[in-house]
Structure formats: C-alpha cells, structure tokens
KEFIFI-211018 format. One record per residue: residue number from 1; residue in three letters; y, z, x negated of N, C-alpha, C in turn. Coordinates in Angstrom, 1 decimal, always signed. Layout:
% residues N
+-----+---------+---------+--------+--------+----------+--------+---------+---------+--------+--------+
| num | residuo | n.north |   n.up | n.east | ca.north |  ca.up | ca.east | c.north |   c.up | c.east |
+-----+---------+---------+--------+--------+----------+--------+---------+---------+--------+--------+
| NUM |     Ala |       Y |      Z |      X |        Y |      Z |       X |       Y |      Z |      X |
...
+-----+---------+---------+--------+--------+----------+--------+---------+---------+--------+--------+
% end
This chain:
% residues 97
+-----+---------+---------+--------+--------+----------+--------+---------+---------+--------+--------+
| num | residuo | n.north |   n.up | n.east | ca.north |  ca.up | ca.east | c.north |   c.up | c.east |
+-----+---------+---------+--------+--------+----------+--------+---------+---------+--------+--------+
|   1 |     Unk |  -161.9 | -228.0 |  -18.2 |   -162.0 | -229.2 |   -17.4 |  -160.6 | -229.8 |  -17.3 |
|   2 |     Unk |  -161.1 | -230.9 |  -17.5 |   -159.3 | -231.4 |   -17.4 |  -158.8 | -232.2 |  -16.1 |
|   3 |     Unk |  -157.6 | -231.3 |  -15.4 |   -156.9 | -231.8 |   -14.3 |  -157.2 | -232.7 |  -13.8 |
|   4 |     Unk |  -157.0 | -234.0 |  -14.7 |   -156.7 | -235.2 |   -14.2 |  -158.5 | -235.9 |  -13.3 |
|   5 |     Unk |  -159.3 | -235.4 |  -14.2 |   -160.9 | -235.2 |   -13.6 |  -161.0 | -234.6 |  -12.4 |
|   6 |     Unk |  -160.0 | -233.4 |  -11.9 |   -160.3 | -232.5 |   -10.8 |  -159.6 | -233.5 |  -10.0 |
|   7 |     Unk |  -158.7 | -234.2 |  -10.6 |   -157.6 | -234.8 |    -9.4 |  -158.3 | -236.0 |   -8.8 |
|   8 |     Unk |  -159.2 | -236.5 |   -9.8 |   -159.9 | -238.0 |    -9.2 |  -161.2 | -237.7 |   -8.4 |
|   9 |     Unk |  -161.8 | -237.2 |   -9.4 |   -163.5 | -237.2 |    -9.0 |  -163.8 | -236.0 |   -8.5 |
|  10 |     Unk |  -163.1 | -234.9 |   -8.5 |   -163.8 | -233.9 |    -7.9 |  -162.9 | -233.4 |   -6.6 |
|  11 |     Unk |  -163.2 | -232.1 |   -6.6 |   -162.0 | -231.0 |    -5.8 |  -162.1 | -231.5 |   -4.2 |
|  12 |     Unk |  -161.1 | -232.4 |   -3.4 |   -161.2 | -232.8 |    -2.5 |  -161.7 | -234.5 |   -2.2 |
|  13 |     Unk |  -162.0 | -235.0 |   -3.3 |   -162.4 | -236.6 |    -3.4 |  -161.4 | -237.4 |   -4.2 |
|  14 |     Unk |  -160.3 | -236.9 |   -4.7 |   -158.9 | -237.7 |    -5.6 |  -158.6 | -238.7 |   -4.8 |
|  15 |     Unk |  -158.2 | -239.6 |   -4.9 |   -157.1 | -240.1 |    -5.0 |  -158.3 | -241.3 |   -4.0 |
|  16 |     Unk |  -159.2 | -241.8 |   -4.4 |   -160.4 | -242.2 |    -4.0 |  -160.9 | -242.0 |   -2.6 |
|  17 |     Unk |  -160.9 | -240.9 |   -2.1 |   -160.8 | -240.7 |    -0.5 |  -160.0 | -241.0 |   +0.3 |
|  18 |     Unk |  -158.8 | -240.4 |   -0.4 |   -157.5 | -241.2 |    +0.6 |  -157.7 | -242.7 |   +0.2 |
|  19 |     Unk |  -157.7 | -243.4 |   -0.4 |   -158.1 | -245.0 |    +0.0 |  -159.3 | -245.3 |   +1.3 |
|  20 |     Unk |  -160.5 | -244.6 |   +1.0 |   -161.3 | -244.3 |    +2.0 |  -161.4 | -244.4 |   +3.3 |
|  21 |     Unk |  -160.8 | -243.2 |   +3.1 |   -160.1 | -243.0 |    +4.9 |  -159.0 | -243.7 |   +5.1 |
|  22 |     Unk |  -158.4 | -243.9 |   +4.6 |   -157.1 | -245.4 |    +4.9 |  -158.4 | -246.5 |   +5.5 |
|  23 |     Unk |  -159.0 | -246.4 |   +4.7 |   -159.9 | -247.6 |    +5.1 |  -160.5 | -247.5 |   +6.8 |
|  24 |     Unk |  -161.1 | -246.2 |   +6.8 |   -161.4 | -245.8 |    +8.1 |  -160.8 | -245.7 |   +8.9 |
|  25 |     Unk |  -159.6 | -245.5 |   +9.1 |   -158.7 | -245.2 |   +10.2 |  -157.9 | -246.7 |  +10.5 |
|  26 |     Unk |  -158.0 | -247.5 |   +9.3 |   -157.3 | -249.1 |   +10.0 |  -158.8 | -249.6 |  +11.0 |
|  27 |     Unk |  -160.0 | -249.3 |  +10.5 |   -161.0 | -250.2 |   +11.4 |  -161.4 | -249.2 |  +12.5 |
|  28 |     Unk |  -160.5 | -248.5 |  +12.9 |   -160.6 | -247.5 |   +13.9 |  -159.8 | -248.3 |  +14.9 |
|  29 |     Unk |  -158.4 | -248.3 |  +14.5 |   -157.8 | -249.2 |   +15.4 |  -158.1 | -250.1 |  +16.3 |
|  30 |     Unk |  -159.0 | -250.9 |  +16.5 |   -159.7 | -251.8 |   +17.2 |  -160.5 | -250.9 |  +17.9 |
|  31 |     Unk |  -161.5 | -250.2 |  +17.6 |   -162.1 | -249.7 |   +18.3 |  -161.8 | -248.3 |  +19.3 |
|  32 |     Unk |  -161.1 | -247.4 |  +18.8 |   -159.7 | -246.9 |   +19.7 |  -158.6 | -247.2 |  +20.6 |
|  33 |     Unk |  -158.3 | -248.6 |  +20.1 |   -157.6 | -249.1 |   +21.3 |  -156.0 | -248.4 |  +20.5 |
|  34 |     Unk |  -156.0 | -247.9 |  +19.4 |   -154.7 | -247.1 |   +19.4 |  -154.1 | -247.5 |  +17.6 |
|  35 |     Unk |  -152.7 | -248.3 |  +17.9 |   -152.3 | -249.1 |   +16.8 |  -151.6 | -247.7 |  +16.2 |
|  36 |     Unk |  -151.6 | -247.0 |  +16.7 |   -150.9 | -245.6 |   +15.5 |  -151.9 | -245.7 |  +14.5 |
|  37 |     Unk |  -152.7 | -245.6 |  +14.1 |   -153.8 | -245.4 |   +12.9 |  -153.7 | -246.4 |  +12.1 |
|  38 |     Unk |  -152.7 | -247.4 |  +12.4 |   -152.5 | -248.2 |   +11.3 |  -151.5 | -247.4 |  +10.5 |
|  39 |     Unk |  -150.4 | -247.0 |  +11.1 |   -149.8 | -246.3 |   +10.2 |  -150.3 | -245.1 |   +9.8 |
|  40 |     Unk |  -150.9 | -244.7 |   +9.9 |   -151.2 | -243.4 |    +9.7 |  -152.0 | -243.7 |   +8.3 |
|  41 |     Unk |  -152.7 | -244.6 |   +8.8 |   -154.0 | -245.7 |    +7.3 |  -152.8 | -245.8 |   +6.1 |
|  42 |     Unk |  -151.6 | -246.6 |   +6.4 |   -151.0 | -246.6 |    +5.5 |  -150.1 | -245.4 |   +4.7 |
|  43 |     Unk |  -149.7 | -244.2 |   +5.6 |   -149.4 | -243.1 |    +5.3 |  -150.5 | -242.6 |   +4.0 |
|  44 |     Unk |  -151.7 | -242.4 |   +4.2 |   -152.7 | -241.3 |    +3.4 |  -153.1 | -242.6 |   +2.4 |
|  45 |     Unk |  -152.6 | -244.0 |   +2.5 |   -152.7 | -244.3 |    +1.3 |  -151.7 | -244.4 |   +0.2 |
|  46 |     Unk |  -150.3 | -243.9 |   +1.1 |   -149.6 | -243.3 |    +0.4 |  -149.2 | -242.2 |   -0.6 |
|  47 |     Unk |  -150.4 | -241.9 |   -0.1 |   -150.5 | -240.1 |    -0.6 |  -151.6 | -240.6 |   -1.8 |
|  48 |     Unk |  -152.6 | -241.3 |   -1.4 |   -153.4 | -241.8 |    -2.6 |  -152.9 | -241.8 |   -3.8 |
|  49 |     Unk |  -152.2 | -243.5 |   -3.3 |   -150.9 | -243.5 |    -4.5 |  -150.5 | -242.7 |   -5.6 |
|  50 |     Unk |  -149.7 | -241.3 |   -4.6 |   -149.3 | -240.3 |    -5.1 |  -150.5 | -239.4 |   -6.0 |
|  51 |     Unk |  -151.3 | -239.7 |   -5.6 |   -152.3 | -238.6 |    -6.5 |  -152.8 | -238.9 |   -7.3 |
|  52 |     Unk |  -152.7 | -240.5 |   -7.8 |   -153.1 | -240.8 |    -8.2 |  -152.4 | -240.9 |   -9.7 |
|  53 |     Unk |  -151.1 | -241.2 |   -9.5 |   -149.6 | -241.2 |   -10.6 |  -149.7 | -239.5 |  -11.1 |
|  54 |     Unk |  -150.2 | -238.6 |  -10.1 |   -150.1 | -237.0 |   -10.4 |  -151.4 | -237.2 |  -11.3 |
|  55 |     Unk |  -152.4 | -237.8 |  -11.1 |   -153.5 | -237.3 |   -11.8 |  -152.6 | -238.4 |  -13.4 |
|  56 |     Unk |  -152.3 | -239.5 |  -13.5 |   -152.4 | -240.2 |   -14.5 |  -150.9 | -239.3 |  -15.3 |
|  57 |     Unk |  -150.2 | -238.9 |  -14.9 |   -149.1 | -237.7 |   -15.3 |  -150.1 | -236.5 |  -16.1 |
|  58 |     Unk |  -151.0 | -236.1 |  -15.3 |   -151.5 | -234.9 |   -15.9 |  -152.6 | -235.7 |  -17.3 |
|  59 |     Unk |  -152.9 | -236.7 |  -17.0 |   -153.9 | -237.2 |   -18.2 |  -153.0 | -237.4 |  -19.5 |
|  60 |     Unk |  -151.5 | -237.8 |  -19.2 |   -150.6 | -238.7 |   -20.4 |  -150.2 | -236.9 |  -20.7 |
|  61 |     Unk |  -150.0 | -235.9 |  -20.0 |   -149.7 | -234.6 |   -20.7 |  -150.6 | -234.3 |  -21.8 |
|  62 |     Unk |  -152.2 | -234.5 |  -21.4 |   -153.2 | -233.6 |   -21.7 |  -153.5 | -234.7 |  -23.4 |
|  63 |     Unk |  -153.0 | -235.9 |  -23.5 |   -153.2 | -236.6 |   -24.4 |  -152.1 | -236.7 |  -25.7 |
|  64 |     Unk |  -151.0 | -236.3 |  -25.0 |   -149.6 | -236.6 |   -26.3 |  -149.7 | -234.6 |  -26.2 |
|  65 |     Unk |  -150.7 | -234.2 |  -25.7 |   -150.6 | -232.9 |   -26.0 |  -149.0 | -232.0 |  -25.8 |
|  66 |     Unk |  -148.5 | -232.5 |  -24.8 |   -147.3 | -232.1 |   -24.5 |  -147.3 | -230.8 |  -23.4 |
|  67 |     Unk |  -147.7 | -229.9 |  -23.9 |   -148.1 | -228.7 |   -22.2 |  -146.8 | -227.4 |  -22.7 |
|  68 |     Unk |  -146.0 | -228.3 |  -23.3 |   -144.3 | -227.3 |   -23.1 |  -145.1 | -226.8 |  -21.4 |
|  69 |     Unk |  -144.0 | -225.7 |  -20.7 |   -143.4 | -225.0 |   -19.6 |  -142.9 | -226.0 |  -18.7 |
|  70 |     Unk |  -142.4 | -226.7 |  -19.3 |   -141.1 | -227.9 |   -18.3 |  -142.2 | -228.9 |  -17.9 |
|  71 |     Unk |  -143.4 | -229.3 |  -18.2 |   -144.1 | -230.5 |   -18.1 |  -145.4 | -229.8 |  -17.0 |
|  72 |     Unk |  -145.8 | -228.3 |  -17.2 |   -146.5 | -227.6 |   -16.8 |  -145.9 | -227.5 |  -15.2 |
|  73 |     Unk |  -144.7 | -226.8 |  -15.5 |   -143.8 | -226.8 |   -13.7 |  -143.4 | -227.9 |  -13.6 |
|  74 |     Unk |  -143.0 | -229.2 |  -14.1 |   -143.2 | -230.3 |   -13.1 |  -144.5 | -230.9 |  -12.6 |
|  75 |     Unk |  -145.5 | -230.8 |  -13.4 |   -146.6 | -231.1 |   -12.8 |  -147.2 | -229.8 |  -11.7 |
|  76 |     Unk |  -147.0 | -228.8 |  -11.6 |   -147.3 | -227.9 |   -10.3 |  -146.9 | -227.9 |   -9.5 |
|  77 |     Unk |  -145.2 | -228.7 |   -9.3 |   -144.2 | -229.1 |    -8.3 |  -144.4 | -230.1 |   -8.0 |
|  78 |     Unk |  -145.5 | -231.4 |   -8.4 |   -146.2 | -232.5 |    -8.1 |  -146.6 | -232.2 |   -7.3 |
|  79 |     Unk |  -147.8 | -231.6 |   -7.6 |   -149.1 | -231.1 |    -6.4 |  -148.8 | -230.5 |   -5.9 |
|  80 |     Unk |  -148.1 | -229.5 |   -5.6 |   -147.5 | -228.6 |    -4.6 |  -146.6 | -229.2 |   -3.5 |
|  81 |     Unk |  -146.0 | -230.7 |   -3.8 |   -145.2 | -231.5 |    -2.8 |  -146.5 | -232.6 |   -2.6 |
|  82 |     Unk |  -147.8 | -232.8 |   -3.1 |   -148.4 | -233.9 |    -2.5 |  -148.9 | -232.6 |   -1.8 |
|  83 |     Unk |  -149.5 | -231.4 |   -1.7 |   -150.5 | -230.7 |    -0.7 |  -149.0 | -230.8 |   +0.7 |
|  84 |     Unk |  -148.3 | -230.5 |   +0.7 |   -147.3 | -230.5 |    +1.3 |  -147.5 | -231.7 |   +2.1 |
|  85 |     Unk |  -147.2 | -232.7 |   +1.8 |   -147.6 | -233.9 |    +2.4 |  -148.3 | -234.6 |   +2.8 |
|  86 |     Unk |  -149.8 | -233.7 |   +2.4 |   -151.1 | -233.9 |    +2.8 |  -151.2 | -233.3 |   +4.4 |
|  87 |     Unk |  -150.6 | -231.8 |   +4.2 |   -150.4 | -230.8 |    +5.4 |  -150.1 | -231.9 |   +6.9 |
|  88 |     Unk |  -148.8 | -232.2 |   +6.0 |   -148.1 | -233.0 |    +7.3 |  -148.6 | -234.2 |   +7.6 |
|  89 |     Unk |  -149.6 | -234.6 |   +7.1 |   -150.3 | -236.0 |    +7.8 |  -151.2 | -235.7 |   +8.6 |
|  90 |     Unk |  -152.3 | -234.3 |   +7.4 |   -153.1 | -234.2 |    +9.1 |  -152.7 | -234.0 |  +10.3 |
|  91 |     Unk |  -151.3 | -233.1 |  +10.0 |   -151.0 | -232.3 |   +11.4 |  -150.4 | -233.2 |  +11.8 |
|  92 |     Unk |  -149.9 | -234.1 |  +11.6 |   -149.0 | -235.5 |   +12.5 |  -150.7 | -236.5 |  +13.0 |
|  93 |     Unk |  -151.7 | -236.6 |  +12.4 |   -153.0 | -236.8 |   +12.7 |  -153.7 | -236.3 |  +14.2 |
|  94 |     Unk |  -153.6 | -235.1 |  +13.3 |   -154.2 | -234.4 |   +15.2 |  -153.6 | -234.6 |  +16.0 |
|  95 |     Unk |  -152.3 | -235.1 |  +15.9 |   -151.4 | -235.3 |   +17.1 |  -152.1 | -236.6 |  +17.8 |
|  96 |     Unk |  -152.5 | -237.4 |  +17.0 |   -152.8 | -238.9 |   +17.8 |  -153.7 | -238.4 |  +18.6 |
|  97 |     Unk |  -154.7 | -237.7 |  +18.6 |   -155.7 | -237.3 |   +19.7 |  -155.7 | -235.8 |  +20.2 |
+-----+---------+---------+--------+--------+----------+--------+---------+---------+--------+--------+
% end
C-alpha cells in the first residue's frame, strides 16, 4: 500500500477530514456562542495542510524511487511531529468545553 493513499483516503480520514472538521467547528461558532472555534477551525486546518505536503512528500519519494534511510527518517519525523500536533489540538480542544 502506498503511504501517501494511507495518508489521504484511509487510516484516520487524511488530510480531507481535517478540512471537514475545520469546516465544522467554524459553523459551530454561531451556534455555541463561542469565537474560540474559529481558531481552533483554523488550527486543524493547519494540520490538514500539513498532512497533506506529508502525504505529497511520501508520493514524490515513492515515484523518483528515492527510499535511501535519510528520506525514510525524515519522512517518520514528519508524521511523528504532525501526530504531535494533532495530540495538542485535541487536548487544547477539550479545553474549550
């Protein structure tokens, strides 16, 4: 299977969900009464972003066939700083309520 497939369309929803729920949490706003979830919308679609440059990193590997060690640990040290930053949004998340 190739990464960049796990990163978009499968696993936790790619890069695609976090747009999603960015989406859900700005039209929350109004209806919560609570302007934090704007940033918060724009936070996890920051991470989108990010997963999304991670998945298009792991496709340009998997195509110039470049899977040296150096390209392998930087791409693990990708995802391992976006779950990182995934962590810290929920938990900065649950804080709003």
């Amino acid at each position: 299977m190739k990464i960049n497939v796990l990163l978009e369309d499968q696993g936790t929803g790619g890069a695609g969900f976090r747009y999603m729920f960015a989406t859900f949490l700005k039209q929350a706003v109004p209806i919560l009464e609570n302007p934090t979830l704007n940033e918060m919308s724009e936070r996890i679609m920051r991470i989108g972003d990010d997963w999304r440059n991670i998945s298009y990193f792991a496709a340009k590997i998997g195509k110039t066939r470049d899977l040296g060690a150096d390209k392998i640990k930087e791409l693990s040290e990708l995802i391992r700083k976006q779950g990182d930053a995934e962590k810290a949004f929920f938990t900065d998340l649950k804080k709003v309520y």
